[in-house]
C-alpha positions, 0 to 999 in steps of 0.5 A: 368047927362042929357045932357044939364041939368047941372046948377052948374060948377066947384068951385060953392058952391051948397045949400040943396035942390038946383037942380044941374041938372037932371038924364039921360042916358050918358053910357052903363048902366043897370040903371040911376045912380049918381056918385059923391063924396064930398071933403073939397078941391080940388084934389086927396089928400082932404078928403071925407065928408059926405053927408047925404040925407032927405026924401027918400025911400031906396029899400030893397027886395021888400019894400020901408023903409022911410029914414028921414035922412041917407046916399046913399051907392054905389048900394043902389036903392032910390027915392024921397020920394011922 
């Protein structure tokens, strides 16, 4: 995340479509990237849940597929949908 840029803190509850912050370099990384992971409960020992993302474009080869709805996987290269 952008320093500076993160607008929710722990234990908020975010809606879709709400801005919880911007992307930008913290690392050592070839690309700007996201991890983050989604939990019905706090620790170690909650389950995953799905997260699901509307109106995006997923790079595969050289072409953009629109997605309508569908998941971001680790490695998956994707943009807003113009």
């Amino acid at each position: 995340m952008k320093q500076g840029s993160v607008a929710v803190k722990v234990g908020d509850t975010v809606k879709a479509g709400q801005k919880v912050g911007e992307m930008g370099f913290s690392g050592d990384a070839f690309l700007v990237h996201l991890h983050y992971d989604l939990k019905n409960a706090p620790g170690f020992d909650a389950d995953a849940l799905p997260s699901p993302f509307n109106n995006f474009e997923r790079l595969t080869g050289k072409s953009w597929i629109k997605v309508k709805e569908g998941q971001v996987d680790s490695g998956d290269v994707v943009r807003r949908r113009p």
